[in-house]
PyMOL CGO cylinders between C-alpha atoms (Angstrom):
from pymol import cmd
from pymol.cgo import CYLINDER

trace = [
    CYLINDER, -70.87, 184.59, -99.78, -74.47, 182.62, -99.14, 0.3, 1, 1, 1, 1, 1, 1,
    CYLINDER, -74.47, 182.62, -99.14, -75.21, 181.39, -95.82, 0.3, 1, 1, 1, 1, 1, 1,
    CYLINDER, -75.21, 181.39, -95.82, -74.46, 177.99, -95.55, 0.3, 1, 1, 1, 1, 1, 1,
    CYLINDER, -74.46, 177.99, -95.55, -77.55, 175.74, -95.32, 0.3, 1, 1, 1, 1, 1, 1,
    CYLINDER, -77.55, 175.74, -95.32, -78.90, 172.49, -93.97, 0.3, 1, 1, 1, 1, 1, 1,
    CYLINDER, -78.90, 172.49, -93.97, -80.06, 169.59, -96.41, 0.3, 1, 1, 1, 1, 1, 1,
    CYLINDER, -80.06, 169.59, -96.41, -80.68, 166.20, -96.31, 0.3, 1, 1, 1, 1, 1, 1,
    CYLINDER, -80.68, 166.20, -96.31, -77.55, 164.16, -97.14, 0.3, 1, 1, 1, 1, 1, 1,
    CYLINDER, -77.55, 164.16, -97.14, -76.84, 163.24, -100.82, 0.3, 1, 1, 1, 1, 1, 1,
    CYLINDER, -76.84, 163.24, -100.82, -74.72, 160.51, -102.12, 0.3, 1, 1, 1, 1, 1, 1,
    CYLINDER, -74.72, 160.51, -102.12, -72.58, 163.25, -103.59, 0.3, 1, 1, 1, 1, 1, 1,
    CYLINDER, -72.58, 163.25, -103.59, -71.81, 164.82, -100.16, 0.3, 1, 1, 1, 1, 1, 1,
    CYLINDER, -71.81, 164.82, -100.16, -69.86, 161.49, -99.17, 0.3, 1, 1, 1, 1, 1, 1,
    CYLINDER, -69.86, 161.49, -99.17, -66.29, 162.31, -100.06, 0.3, 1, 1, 1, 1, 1, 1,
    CYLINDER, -66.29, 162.31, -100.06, -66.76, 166.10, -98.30, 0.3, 1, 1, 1, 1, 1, 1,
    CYLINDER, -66.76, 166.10, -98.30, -68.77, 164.01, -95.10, 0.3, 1, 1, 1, 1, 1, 1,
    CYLINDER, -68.77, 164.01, -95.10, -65.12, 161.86, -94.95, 0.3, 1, 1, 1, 1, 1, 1,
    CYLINDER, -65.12, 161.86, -94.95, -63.22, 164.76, -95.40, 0.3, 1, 1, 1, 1, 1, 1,
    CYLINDER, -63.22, 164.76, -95.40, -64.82, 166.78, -92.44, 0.3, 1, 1, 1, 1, 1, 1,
    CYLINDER, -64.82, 166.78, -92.44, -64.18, 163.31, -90.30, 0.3, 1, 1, 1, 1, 1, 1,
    CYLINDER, -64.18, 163.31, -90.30, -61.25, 162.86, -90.96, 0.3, 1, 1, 1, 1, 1, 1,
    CYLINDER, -61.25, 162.86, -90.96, -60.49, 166.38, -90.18, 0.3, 1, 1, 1, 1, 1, 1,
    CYLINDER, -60.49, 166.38, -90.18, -62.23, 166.39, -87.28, 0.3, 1, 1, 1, 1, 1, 1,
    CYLINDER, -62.23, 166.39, -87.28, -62.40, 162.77, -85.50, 0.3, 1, 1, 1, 1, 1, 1,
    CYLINDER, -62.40, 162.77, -85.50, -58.93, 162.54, -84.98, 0.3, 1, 1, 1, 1, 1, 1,
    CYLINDER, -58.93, 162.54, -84.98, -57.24, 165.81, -85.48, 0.3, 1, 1, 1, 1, 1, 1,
    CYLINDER, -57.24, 165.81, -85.48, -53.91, 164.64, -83.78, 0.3, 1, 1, 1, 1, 1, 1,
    CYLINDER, -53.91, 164.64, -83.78, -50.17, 164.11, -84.95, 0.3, 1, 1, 1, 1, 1, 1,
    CYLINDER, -50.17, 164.11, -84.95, -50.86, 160.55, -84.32, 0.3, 1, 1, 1, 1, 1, 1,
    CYLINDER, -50.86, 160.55, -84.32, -53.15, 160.70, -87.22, 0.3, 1, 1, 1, 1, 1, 1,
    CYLINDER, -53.15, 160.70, -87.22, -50.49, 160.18, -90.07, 0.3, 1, 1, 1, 1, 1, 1,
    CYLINDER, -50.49, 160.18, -90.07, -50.36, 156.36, -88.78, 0.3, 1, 1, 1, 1, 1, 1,
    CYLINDER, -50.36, 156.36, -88.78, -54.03, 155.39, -89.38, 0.3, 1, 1, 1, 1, 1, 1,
    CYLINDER, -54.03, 155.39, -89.38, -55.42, 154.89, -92.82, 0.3, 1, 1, 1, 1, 1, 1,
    CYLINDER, -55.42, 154.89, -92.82, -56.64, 158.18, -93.95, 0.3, 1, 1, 1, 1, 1, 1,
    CYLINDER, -56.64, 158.18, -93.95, -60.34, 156.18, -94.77, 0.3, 1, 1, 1, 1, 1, 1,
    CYLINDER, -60.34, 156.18, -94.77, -60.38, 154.16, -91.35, 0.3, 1, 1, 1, 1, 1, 1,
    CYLINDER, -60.38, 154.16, -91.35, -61.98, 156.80, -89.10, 0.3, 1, 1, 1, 1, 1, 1,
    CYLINDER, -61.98, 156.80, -89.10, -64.77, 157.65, -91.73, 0.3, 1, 1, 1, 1, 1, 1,
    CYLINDER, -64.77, 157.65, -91.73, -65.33, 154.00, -92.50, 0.3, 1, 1, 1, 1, 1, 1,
    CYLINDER, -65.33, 154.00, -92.50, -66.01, 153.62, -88.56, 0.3, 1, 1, 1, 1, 1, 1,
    CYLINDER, -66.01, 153.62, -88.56, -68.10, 157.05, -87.52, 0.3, 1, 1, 1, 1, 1, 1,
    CYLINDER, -68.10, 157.05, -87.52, -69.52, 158.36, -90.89, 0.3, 1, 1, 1, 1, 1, 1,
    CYLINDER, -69.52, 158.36, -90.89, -69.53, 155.50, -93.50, 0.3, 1, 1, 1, 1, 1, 1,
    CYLINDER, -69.53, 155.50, -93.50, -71.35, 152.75, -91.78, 0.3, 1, 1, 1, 1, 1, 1,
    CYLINDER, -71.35, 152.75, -91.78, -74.34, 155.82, -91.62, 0.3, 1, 1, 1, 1, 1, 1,
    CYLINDER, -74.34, 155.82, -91.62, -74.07, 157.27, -94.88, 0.3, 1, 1, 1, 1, 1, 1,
    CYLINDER, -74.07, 157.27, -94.88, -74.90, 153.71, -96.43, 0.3, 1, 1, 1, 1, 1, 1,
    CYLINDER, -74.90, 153.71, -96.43, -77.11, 151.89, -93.85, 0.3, 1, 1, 1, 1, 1, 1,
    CYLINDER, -77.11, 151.89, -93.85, -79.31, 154.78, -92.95, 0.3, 1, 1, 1, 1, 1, 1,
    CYLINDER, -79.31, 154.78, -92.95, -78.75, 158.21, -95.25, 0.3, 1, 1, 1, 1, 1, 1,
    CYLINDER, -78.75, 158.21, -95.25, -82.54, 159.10, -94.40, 0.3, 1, 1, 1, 1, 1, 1,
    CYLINDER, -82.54, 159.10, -94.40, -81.34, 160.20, -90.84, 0.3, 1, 1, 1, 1, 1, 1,
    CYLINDER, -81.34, 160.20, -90.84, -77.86, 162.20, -92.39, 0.3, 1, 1, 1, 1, 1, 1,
    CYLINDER, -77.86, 162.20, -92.39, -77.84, 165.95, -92.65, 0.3, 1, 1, 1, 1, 1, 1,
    CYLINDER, -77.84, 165.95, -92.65, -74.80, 168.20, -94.17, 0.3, 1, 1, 1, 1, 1, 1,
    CYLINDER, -74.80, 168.20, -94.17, -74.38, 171.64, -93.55, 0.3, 1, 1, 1, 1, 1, 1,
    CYLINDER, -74.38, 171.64, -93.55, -73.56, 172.86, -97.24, 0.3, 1, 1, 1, 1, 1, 1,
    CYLINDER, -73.56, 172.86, -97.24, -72.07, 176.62, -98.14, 0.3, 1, 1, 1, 1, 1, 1,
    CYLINDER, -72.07, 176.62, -98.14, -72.64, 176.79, -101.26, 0.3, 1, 1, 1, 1, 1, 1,
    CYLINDER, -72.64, 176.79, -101.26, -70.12, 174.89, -102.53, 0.3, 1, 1, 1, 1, 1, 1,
    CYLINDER, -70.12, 174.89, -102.53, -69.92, 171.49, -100.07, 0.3, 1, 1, 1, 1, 1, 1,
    CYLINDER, -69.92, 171.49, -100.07, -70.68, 169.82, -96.93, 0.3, 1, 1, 1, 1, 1, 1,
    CYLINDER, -70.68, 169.82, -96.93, -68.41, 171.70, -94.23, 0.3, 1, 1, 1, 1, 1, 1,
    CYLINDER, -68.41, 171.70, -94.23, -70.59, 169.72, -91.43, 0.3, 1, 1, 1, 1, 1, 1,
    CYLINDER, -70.59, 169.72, -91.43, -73.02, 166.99, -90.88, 0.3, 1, 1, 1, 1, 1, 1,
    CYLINDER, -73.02, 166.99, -90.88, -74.72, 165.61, -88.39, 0.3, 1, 1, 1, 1, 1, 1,
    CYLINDER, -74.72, 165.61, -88.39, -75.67, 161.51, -88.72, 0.3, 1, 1, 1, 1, 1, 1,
    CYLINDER, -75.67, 161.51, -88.72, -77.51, 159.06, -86.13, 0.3, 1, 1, 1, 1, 1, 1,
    CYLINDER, -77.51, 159.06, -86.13, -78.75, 155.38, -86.28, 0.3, 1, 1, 1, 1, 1, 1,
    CYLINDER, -78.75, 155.38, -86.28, -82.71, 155.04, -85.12, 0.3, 1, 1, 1, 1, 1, 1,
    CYLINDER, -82.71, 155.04, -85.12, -82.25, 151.74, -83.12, 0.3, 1, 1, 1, 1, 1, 1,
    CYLINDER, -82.25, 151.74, -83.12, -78.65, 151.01, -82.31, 0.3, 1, 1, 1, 1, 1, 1,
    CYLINDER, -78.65, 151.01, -82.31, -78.93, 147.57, -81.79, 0.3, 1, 1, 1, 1, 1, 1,
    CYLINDER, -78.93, 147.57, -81.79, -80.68, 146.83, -84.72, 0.3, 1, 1, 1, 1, 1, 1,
    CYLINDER, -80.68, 146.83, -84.72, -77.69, 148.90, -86.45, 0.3, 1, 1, 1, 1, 1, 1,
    CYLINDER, -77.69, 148.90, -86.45, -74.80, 147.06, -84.48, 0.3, 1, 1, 1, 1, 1, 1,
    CYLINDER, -74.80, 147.06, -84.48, -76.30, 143.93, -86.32, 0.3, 1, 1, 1, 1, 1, 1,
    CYLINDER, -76.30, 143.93, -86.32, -76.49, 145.85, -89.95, 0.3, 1, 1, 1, 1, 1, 1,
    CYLINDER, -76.49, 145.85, -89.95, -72.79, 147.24, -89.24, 0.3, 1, 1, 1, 1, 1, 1,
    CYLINDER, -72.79, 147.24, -89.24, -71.29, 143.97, -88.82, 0.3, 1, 1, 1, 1, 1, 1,
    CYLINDER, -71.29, 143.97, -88.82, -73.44, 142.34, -91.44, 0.3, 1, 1, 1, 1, 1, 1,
    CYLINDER, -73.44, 142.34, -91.44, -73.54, 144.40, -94.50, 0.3, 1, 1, 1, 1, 1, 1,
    CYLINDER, -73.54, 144.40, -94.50, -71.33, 147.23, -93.89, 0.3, 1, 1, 1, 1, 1, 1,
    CYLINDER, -71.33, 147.23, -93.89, -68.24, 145.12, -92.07, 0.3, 1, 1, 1, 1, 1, 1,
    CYLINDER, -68.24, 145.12, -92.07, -67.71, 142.79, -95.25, 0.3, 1, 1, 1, 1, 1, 1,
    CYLINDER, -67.71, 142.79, -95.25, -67.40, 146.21, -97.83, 0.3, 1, 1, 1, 1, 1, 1,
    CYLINDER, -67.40, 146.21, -97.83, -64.87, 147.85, -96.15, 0.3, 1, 1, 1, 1, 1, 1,
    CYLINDER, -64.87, 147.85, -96.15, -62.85, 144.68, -93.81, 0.3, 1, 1, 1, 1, 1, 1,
    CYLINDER, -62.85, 144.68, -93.81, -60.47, 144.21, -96.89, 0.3, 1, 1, 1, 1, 1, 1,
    CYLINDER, -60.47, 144.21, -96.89, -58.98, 147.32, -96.59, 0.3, 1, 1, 1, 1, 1, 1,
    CYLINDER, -58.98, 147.32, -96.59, -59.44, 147.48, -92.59, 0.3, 1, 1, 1, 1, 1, 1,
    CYLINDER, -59.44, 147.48, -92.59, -58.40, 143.69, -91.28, 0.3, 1, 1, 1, 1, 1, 1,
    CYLINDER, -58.40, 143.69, -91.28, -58.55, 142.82, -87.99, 0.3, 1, 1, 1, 1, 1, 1,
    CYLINDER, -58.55, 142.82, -87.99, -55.70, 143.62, -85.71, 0.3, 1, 1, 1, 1, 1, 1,
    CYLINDER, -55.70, 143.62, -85.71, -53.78, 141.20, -83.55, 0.3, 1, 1, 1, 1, 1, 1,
    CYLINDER, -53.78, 141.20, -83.55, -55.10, 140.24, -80.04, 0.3, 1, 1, 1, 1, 1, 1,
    CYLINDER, -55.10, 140.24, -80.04, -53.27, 143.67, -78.56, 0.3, 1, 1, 1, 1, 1, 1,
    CYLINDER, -53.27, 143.67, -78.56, -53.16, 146.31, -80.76, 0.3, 1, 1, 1, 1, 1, 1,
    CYLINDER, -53.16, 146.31, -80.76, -50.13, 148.21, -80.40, 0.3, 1, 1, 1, 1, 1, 1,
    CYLINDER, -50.13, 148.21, -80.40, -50.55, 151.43, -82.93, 0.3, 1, 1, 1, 1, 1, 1,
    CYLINDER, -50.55, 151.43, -82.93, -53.56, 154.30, -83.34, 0.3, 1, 1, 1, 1, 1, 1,
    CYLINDER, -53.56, 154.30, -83.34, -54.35, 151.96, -86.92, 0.3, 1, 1, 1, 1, 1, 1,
    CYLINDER, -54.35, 151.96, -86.92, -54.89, 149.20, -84.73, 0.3, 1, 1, 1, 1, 1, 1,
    CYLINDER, -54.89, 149.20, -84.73, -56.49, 150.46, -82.04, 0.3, 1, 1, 1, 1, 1, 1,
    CYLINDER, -56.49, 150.46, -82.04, -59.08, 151.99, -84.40, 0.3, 1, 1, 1, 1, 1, 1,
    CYLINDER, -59.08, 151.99, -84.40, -59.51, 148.68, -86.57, 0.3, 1, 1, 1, 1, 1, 1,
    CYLINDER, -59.51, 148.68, -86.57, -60.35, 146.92, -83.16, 0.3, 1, 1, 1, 1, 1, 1,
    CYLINDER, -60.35, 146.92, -83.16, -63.18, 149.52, -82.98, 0.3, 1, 1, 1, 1, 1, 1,
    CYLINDER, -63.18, 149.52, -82.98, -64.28, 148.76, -86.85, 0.3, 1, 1, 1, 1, 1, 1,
    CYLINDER, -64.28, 148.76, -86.85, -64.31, 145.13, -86.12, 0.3, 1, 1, 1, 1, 1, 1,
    CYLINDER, -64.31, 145.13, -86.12, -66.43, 145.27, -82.94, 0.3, 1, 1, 1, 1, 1, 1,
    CYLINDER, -66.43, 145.27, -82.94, -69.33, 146.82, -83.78, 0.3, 1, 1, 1, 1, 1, 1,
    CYLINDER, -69.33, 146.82, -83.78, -71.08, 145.18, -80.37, 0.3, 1, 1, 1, 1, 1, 1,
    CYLINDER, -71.08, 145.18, -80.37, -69.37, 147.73, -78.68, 0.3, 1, 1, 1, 1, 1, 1,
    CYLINDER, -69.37, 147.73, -78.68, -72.41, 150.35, -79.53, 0.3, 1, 1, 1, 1, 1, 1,
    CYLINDER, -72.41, 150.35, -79.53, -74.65, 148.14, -77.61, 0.3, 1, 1, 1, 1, 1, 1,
    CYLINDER, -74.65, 148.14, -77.61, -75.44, 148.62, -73.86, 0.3, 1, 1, 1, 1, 1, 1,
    CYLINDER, -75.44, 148.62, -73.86, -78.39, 147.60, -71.79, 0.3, 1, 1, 1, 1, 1, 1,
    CYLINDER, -78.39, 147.60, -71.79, -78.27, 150.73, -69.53, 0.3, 1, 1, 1, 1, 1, 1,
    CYLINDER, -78.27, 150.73, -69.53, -78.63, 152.63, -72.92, 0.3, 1, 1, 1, 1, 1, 1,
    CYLINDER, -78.63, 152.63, -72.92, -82.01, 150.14, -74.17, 0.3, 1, 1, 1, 1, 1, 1,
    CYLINDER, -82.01, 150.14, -74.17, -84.20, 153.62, -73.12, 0.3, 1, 1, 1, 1, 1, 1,
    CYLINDER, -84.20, 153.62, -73.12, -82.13, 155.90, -75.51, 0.3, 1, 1, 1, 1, 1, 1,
    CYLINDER, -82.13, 155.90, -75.51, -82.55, 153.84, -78.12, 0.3, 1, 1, 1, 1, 1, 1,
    CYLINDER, -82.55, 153.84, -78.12, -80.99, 156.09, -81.04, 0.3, 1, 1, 1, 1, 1, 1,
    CYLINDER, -80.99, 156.09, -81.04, -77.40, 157.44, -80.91, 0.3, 1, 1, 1, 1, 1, 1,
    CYLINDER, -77.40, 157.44, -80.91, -75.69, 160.02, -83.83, 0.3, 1, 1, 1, 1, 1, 1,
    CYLINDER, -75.69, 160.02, -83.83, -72.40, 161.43, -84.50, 0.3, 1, 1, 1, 1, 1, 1,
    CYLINDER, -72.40, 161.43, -84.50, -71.96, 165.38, -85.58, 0.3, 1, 1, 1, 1, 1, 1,
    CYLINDER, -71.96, 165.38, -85.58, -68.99, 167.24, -86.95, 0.3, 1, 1, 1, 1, 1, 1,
    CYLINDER, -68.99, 167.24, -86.95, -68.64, 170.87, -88.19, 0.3, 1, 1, 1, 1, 1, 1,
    CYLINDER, -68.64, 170.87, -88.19, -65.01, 172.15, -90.00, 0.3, 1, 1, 1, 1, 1, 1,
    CYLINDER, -65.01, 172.15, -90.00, -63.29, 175.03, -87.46, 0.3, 1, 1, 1, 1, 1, 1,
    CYLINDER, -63.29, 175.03, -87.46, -64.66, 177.65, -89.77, 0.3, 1, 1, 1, 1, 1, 1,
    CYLINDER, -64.66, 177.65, -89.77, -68.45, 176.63, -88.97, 0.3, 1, 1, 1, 1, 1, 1,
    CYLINDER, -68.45, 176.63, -88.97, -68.05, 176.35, -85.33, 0.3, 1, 1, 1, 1, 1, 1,
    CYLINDER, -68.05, 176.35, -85.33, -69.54, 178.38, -82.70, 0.3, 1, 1, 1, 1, 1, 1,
    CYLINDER, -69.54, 178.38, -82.70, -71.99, 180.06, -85.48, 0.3, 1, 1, 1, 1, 1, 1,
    CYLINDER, -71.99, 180.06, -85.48, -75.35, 178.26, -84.26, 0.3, 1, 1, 1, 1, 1, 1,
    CYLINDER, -75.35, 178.26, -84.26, -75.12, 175.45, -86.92, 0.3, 1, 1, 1, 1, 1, 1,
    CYLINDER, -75.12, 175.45, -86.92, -74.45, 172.63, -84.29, 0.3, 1, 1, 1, 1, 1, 1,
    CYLINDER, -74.45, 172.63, -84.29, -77.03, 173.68, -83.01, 0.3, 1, 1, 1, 1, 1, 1,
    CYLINDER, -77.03, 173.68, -83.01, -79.50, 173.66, -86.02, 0.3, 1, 1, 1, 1, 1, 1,
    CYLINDER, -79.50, 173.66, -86.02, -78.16, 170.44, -87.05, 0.3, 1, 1, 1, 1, 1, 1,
    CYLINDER, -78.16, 170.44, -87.05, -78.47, 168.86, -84.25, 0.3, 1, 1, 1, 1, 1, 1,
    CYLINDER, -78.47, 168.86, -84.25, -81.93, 170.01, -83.98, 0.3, 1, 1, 1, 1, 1, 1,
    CYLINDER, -81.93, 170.01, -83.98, -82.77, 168.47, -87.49, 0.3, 1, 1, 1, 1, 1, 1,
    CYLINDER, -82.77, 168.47, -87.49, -81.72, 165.71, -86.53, 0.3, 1, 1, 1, 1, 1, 1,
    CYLINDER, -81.72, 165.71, -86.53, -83.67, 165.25, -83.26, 0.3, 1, 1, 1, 1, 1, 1,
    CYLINDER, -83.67, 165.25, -83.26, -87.13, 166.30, -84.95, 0.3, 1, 1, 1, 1, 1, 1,
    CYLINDER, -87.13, 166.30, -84.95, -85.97, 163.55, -87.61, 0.3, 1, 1, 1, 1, 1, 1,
    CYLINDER, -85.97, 163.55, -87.61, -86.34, 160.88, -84.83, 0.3, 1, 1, 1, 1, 1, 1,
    CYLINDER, -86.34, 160.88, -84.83, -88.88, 162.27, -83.13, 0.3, 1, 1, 1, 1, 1, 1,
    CYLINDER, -88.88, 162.27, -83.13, -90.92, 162.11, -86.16, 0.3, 1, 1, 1, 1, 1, 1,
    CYLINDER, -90.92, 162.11, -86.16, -90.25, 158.07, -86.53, 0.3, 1, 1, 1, 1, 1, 1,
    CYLINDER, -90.25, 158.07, -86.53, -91.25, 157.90, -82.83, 0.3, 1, 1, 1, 1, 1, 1,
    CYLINDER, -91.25, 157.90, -82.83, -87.71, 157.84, -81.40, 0.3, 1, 1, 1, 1, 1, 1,
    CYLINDER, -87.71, 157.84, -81.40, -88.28, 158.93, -78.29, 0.3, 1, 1, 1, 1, 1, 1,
    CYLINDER, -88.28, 158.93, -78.29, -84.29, 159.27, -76.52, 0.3, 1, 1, 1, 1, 1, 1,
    CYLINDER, -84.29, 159.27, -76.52, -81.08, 159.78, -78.30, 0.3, 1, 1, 1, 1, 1, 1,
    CYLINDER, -81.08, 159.78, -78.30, -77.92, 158.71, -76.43, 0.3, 1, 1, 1, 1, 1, 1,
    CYLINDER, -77.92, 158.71, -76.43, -73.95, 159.80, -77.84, 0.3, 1, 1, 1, 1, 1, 1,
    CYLINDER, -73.95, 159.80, -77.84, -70.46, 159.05, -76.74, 0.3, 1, 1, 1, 1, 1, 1,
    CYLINDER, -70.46, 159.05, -76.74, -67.49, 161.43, -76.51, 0.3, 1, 1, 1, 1, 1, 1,
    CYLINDER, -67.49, 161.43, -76.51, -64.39, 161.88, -74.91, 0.3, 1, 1, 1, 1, 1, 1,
    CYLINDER, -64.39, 161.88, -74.91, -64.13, 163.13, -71.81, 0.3, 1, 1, 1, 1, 1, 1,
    CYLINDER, -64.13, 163.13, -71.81, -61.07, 165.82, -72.69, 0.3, 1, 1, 1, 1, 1, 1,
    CYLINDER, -61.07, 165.82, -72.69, -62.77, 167.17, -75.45, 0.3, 1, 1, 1, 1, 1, 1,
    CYLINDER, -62.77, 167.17, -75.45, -64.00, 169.91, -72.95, 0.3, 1, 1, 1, 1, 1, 1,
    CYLINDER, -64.00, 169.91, -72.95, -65.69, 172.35, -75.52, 0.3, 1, 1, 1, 1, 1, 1,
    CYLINDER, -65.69, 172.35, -75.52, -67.66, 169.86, -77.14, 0.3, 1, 1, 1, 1, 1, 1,
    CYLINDER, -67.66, 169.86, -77.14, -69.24, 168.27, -73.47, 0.3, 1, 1, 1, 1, 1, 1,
    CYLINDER, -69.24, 168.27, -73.47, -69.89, 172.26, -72.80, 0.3, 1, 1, 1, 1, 1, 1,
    CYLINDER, -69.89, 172.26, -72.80, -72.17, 172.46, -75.82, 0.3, 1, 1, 1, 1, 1, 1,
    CYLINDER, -72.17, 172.46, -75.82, -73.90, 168.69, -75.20, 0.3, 1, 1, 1, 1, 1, 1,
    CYLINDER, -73.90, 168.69, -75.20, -74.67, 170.33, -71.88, 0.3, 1, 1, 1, 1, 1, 1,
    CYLINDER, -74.67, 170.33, -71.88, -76.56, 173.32, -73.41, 0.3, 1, 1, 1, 1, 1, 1,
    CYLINDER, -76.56, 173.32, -73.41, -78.73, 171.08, -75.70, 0.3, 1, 1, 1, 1, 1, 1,
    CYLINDER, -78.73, 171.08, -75.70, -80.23, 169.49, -72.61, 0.3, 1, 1, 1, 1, 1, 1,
    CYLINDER, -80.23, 169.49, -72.61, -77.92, 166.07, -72.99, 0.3, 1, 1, 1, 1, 1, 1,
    CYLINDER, -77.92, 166.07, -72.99, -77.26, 164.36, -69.51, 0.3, 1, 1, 1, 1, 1, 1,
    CYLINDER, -77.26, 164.36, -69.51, -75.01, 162.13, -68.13, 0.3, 1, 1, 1, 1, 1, 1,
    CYLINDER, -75.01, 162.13, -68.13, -75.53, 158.17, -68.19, 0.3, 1, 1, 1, 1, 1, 1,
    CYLINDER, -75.53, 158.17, -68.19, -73.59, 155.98, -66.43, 0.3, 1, 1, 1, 1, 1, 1,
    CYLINDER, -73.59, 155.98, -66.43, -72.77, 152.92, -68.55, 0.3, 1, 1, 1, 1, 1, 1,
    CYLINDER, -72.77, 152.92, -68.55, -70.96, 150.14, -66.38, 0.3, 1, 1, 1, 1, 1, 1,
    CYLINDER, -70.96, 150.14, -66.38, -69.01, 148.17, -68.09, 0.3, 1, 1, 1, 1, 1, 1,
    CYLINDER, -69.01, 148.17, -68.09, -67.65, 150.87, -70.71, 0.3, 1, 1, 1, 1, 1, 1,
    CYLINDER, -67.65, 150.87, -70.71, -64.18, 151.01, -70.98, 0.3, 1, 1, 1, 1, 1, 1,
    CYLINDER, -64.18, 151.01, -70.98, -63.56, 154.63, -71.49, 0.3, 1, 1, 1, 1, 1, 1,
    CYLINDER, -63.56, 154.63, -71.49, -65.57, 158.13, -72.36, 0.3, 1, 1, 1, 1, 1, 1,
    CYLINDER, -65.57, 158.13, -72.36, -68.47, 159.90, -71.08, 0.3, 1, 1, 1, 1, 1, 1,
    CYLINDER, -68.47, 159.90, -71.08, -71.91, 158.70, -72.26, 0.3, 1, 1, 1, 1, 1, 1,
    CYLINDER, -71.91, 158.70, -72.26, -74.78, 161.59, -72.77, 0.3, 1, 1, 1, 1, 1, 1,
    CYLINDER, -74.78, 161.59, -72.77, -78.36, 161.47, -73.73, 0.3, 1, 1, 1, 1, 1, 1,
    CYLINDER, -78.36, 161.47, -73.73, -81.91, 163.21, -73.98, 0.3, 1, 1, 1, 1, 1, 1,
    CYLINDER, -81.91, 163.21, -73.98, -84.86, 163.21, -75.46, 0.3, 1, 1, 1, 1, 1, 1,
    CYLINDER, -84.86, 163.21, -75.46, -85.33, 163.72, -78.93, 0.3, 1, 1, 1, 1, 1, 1,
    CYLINDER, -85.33, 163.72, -78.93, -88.23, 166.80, -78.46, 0.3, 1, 1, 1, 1, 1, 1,
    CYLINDER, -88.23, 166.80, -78.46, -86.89, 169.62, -80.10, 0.3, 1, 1, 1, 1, 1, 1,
    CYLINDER, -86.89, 169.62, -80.10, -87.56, 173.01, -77.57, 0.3, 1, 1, 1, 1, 1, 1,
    CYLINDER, -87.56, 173.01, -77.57, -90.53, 175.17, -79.11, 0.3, 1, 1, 1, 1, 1, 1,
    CYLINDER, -90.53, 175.17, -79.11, -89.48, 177.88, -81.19, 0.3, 1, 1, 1, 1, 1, 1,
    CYLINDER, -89.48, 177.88, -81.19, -86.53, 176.48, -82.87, 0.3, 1, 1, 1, 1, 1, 1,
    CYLINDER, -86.53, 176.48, -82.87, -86.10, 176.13, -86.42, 0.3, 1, 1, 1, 1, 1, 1,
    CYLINDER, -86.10, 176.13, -86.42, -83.83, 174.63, -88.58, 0.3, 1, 1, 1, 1, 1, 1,
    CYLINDER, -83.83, 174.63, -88.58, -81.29, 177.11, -90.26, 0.3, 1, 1, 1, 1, 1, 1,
    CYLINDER, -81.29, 177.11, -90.26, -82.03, 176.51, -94.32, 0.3, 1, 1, 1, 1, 1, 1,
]
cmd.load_cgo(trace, "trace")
């Protein structure tokens, strides 16, 4: 079997970039109750169409089994997201109530606030991505190499800090943030996970994996 490579993102790779989000995003029983599109639509979609120059698959040959997306300027993409993106996909996705009660709704209250991205304490890590790998690409170095490719991608436009959110059980995943050099941020105000950024300078001698 070839080695699985990383490539720019293609608009053929989008229904294998949902698939590995929605396999991945929200791999939990509670699953079944939320659309099967609404977790793409919020962490992969709104990427994939407002800025595909900064989205990067991990292909094996035969499709994307990873991929690794970011937004330049968040701000300036919290006001595309609820401008262009919001209006294609709120038909399918309307607002909750004023409590959401299920995982559907609780998500769709994320979809329909895209000011949540925004935070002042984040205004020096300007940028901000999203990566994902199927179980079978894990732990093989190609998190690693795509998230590389993706920093020298924003270093390149002058980007000079990258920021992410996670959650703060997903243990494995804050243990391999912490050996890419991403800190810590406090962000008062948020009202839950663990905020982590660095800069986007890639360390000397690493390559992407092609």
């Amino acid at each position: 079997m070839p080695q699985p490579v990383i490539r720019p993102y293609r608009p053929a790779d989008r229904d294998a970039v949902y698939d590995v989000c929605r396999r991945t995003v929200f791999p939990r029983a509670d699953a079944a109750e939320v659309h099967p599109d609404l977790m793409a639509d919020i962490f992969a979609g709104p990427y994939l169409h407002l800025q595909p120059e900064l989205a990067f698959v991990l292909d094996d040959g035969e499709r994307a089994v990873g991929y690794v997306i970011g937004a330049a300027d968040t701000v300036s993409f919290a006001a595309e997201f609820a401008e262009v993106w919001l209006p294609m996909v709120a038909d399918r996705h309307p607002p909750p109530g004023d409590l959401p009660h299920t995982p559907d709704e609780e998500m769709r209250t994320l979809l329909h606030a895209p000011g949540r991205m925004v935070h002042p304490v984040l205004a020096d890590h300007p940028a901000h991505l999203h990566i994902d790998l199927l179980p079978q690409v894990q732990r093989s170095g190609y998190g690693r190499a795509l998230m590389w490719t993706l920093l020298a991608a924003l270093n390149a436009r002058g980007v000079p800090r990258v920021h992410l959110g996670m959650v703060p059980e997903n243990v494995a995943a804050r243990a391999f943030y912490d050996r890419l050099g991403f800190e810590e941020i406090t962000v008062p105000g948020a009202a839950r996970g663990t905020y982590l950024g660095r800069s986007t300078e890639v360390p000397a001698g690493q390559a992407e994996r092609r």
